[in-house]
N, C-alpha and C positions, 0 to 999 in steps of 0.2 A: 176543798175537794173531797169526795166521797166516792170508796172506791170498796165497791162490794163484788163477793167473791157468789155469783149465780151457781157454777158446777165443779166439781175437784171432782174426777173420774178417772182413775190411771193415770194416765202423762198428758193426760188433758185438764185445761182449767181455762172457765170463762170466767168474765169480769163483768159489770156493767160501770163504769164509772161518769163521775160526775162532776166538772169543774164550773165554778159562779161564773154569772156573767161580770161583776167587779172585779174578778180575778181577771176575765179575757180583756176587759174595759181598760183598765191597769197596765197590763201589757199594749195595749192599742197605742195608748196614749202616749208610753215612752217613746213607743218605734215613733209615732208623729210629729211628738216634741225632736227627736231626736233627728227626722228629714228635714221638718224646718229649718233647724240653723245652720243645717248644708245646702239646701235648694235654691238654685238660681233661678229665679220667675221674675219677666220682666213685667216691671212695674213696682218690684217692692224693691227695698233696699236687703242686701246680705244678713242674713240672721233675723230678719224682720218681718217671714212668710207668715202668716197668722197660720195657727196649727187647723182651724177651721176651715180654710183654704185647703190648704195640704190634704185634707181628711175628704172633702170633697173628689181631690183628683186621686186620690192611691189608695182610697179606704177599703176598696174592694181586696186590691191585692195585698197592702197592709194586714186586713183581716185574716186572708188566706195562708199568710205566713205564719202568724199566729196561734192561728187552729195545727200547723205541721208541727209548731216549738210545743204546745199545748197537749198533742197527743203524744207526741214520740215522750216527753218528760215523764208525763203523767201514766203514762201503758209501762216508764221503766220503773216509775214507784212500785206501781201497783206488784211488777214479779217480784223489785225488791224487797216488799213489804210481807212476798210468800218465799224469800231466799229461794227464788227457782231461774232457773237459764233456758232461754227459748231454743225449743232445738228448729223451729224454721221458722221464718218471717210470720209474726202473727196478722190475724186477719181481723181487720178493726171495722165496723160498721157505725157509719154517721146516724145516728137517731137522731139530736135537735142542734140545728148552729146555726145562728144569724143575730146580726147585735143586737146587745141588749137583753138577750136571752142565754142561760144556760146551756152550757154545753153539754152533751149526754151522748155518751158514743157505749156500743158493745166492745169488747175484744177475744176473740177464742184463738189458744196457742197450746199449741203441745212444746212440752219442758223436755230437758235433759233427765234419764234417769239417775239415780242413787246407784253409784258402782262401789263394790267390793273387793276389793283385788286378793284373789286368792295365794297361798305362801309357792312362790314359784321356785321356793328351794324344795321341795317336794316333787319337782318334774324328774322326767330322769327318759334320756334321749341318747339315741345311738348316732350318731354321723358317720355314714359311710365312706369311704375312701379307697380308692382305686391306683395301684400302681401303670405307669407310663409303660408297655412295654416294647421293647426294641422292632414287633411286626407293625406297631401300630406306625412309629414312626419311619420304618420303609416303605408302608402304603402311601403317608405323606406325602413322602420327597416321589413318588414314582406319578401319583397325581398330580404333582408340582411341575414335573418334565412334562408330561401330558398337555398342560397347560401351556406350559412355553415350546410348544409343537412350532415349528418352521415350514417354511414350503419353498421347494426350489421348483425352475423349470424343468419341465419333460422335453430332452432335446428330438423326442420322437415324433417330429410332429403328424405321424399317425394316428397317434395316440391317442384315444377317448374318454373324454372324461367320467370317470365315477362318482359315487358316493362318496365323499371325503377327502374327494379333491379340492384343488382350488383352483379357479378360474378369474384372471385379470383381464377383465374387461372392462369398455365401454357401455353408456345406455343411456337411450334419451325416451321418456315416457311420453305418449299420446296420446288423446283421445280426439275422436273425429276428425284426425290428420294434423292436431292443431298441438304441438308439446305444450307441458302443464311446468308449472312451478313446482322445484324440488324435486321434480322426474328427473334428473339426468347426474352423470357422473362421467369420469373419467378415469383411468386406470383401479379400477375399484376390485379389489379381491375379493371375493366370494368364494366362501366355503360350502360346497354343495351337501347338503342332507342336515346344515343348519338349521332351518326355519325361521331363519333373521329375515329373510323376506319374504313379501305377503306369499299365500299356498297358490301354491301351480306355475311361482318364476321359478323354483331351486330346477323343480322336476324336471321340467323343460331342456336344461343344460346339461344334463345327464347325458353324454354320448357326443358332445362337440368336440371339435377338434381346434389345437391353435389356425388362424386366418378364418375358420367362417364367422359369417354374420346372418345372425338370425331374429325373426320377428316371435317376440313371447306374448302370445296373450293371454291376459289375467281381468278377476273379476276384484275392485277392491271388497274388503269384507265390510257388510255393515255398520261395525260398529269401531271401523279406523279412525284414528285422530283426529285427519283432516278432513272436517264437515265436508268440503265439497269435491272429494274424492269416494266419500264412501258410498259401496254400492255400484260403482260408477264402472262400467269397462273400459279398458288400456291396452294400448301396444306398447313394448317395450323393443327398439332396434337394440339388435344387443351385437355390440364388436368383438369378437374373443382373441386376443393379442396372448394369450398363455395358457396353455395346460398345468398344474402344479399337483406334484405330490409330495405329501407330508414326511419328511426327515425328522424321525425321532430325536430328542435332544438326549442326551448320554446324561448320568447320574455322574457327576464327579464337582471340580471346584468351579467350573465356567458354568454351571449351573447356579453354582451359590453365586456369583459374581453377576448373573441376570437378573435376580431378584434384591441385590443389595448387599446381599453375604460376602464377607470374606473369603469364607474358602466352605469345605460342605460339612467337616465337623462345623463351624458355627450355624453352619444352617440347621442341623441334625439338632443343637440345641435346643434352638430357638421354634422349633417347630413341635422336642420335647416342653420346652414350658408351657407353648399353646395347649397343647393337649391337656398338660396337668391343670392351667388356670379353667379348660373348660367342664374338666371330670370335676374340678373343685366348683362350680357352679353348679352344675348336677347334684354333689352331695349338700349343697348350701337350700338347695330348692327343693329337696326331700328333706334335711333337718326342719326348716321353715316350715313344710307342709305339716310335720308331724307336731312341730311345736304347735300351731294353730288350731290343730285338733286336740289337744291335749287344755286349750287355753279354752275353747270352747265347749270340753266338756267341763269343765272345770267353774265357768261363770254364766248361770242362768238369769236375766234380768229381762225385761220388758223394755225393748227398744218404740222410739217415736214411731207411730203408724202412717204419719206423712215421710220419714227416712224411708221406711222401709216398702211404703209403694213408689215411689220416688225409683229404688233399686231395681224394686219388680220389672216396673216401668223400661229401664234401658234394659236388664237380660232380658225381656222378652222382645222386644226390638230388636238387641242385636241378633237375638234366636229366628225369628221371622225374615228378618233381611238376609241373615246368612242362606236361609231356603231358598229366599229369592233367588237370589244369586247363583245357588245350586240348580237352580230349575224345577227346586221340590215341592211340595207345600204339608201343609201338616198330617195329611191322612199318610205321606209315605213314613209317617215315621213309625217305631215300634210302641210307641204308648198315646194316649187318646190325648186330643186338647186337654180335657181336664187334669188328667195325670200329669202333663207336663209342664200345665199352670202351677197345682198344686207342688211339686219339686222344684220350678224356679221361686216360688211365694217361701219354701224352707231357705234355698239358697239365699235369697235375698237376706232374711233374718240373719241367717249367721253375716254373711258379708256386714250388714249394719251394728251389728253386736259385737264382733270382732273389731271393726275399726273404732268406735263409740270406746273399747276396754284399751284399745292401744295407744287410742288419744289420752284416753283418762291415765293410763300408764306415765306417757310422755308428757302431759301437765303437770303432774304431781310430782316427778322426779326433775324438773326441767330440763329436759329433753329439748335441746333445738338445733335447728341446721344452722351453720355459720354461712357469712356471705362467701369467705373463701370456700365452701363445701357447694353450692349453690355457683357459683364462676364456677366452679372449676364442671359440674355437671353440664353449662351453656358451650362450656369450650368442649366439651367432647360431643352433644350434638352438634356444633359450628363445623369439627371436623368432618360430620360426615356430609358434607358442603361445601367441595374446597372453590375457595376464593368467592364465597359468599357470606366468612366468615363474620365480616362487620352488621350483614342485615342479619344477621341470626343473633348478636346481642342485642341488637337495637330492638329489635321482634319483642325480645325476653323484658328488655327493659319497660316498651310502653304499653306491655300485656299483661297484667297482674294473674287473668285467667289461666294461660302460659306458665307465668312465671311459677303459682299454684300447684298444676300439673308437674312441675319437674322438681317442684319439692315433695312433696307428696309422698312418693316410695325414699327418698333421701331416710325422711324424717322417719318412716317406719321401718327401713333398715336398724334404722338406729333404736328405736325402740326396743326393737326386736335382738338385736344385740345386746341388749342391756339386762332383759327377760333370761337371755339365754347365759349371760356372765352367773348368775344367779342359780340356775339349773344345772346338774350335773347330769354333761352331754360327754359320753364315753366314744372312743373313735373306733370302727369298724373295720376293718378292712376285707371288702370284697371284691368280686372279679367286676371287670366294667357292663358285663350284661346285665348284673343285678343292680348294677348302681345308676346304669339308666332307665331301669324300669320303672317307672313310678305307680305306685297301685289306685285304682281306677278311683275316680274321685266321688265320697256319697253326697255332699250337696257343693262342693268349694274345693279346685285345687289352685295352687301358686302357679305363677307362672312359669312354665317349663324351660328351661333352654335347648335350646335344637343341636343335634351333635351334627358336626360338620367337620369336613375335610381339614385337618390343620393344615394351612401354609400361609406365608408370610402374604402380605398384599402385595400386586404386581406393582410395577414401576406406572405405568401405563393403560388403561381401559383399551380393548378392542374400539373402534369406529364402528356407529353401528350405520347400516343399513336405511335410506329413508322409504323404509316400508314399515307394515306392520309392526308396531311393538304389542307386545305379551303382556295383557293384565297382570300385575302382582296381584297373588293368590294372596287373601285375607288371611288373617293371623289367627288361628282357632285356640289359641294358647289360652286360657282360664285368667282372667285378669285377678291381680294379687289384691288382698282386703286394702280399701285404700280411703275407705270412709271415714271422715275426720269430722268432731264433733264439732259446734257453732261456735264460732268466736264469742271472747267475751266482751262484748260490746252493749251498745244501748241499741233497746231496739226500734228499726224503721218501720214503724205499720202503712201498708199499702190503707191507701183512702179510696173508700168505693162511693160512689156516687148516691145520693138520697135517693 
């Protein structure tokens, strides 16, 4: 075999290699001696297939397996022989194959860089931290009675309904006098000025009274669930059996006792740890952001140019779709296409430079996620899927791609904890407005965590409505560095056609 090196340019290197046809001949001949003396053909006896036979019926795909074992060995010599690691699938080209003749293929592969890791006992990092304080957690618990809001009847049956009322009725959906599938209920509570149901049923019941019945017409919206509803017009009969207004639930123990609590100090705890676990996420996702900047000024190298358009590639996609979505397109923005190629083409960089040092970080120190760390990440997305808990292992188990994804931040937490044991990270203590503020990101921030209302999770979801549901708004959070460099494996060369 002869295997010459045509280009070394950066993190690119081509090859032209060359294996004899006695070498592929050699090979052939095992694989056929070797189906011989297992092949069943009627007429010969067991083990007594002439190989010439054999070669006739399977020569073609005999060879073809051989040319797979012949290049994947010979493409891993060749990096072996330049101690380099492929950073993506190299791309092999068939110049000459058919028997009896010499094989002779191309291959061009961009390698792993040469990383350096800089002394990360020389960083030196503030972590902010924010104390719990006693308004925060009365806004809590007063949000939380909000929540578990009641509604009794209005014995006035004068009475007309408002905004914020509720109303137990009846309803059976129409269209062209004929009721539809999933239009109809029975004692169903409505809370009017919701917008749990599609726009123009809440409005309509505004001013009813307990005992009438009234016809609601609506347009469904475009772009509702059920294909052969959308767009479509309906009558809704609607039976109004109740007026209801809202009865405040009181702050005290029967509070705590709604939501699971014992009594309301335990709730008052518990609603204090929420807060502190999510201020402590907050100061965890500004130390993180600032160590990655400090890591990135700190190690300048030449990342793979197929990585790093590969990156480009999805931020500008996800950048374009998100417009979509918006209803915007690029002139509305504040900088020109090119400017904003140019600033996702930096981000990109770093994103690929940063995971490429983190990996090389966490290979070198070995660094790994245990299966119990990895379960135990399945069981908390399983939870948020209750009683679909068994298909959401079984998902993780036969989805490697899956499985991937939810180690992924696992394995760089931990990296990143290990960076940070190392650095001397001093603690802050600031007020909570500064410690959510995060400062505006120049090419890459972490992912943010969202501050939210603490309280405990209800016992129970609301029933919803079978009308319009509400798009989930897209996550505009800054995905955290999560580019890991190539396994060390042997490599598969895709086979291009002659």
């Amino acid at each position: 075999m002869q295997i010459e090196t045509t280009s070394s340019e950066g993190l690119k290197r081509a090859y032209k290699i060359t294996v004899e046809a006695a070498a592929i001949e050699e090979k052939m001949q095992e694989k056929l001696v070797k189906i011989a003396a297992d092949i069943r053909i009627d007429g010969f006896r067991p083990g007594k297939v002439p190989v010439s036979h054999v070669r006739r019926l399977h020569g073609q795909a005999v060879l073809g397996e051989v040319l797979e074992e012949t290049v994947n060995t010979s493409s891993q010599e060749a990096l072996d022989k330049d101690a380099v690691r492929p950073a993506l699938q190299p791309n092999i080209e068939i110049v000459t194959f058919e028997e009896g003749v010499d094989l002779e293929y191309t291959m061009e592969v961009e390698i792993m860089p040469a990383i350096e890791t800089g002394d990360f006992s020389k960083i030196f990092l503030e972590r902010q931290v924010a104390k719990v304080e006693d308004s925060d957690i009365d806004d809590a618990v007063k949000n939380l009675a909000e929540q578990q809001t009641r509604y009794e009847k209005v014995e006035d049956e004068g009475y007309a309904a408002e905004d914020g009322d509720a109303v137990l009725i009846d309803f059976v959906g129409k269209m062209d006098g004929e009721a539809f599938d999933g239009g109809a209920a029975e004692q169903y509570q409505l809370v009017l000025g919701t917008g749990s149901f599609i726009p123009g049923f809440e409005e309509q019941l505004v001013g009813v009274k307990a005992g009438d019945e009234k016809a609601v017409n609506v347009t469904f919206p475009e772009d509702y669930n059920a294909a052969h509803l959308a767009g479509q017009e309906a009558v809704f009969d609607v039976t109004v059996h109740e007026v209801q207004k809202s009865v405040p639930v009181e702050i005290n123990d029967e509070l705590a006792t709604l939501v699971g609590m014992e009594n309301l100090e335990q709730l008052r705890e518990r609603i204090s740890e929420q807060i502190s676990g999510e201020l402590g996420q907050f100061g965890r996702a500004k130390l993180k952001r600032a160590l990655l900047d400090e890591l990135a000024d700190m190690h300048e190298f030449d990342v793979p140019p197929g990585m790093e358009q590969m990156e480009y590639d999805q931020i500008w996609q996800e950048f374009t779709q998100q417009l979509e979505a918006d209803g915007k397109s690029i002139e509305d923005e504040d900088q020109s296409e090119e400017e904003l190629q140019a600033e996702y083409k930096t981000m990109a960089n770093r994103r690929v430079r940063l995971g490429l040092l983190l990996a090389h970080v966490g290979d070198s120190n070995e660094i790994t996620v245990s299966a119990e760390e990895l379960n135990g990440a399945i069981m908390q997305e399983a939870q948020r899927f209750p009683g679909q808990e068994a298909q959401v292992f079984q998902f993780y188990q036969q989805n490697q791609e899956a499985m991937q994804q939810l180690r992924a931040p696992l394995y760089e937490d931990k990296v990143i904890d290990y960076i940070l044991e190392l650095a001397t990270v001093t603690e802050v203590e600031v007020d909570q407005e500064e410690l959510m503020r995060l400062p505006d990101a120049p090419e890459e921030a972490e992912e943010k965590p969202k501050k939210k209302k603490a309280a405990p999770k209800k016992k129970a979801a609301a029933k919803k409505a079978p009308a319009k549901k509400k798009a989930a708004a897209k996550k505009d959070d800054d995905k955290a560095e999560k580019k890991k460099a190539a396994p060390k494996k042997k490599a598969a060369p895709k086979k291009k056609a002659d």
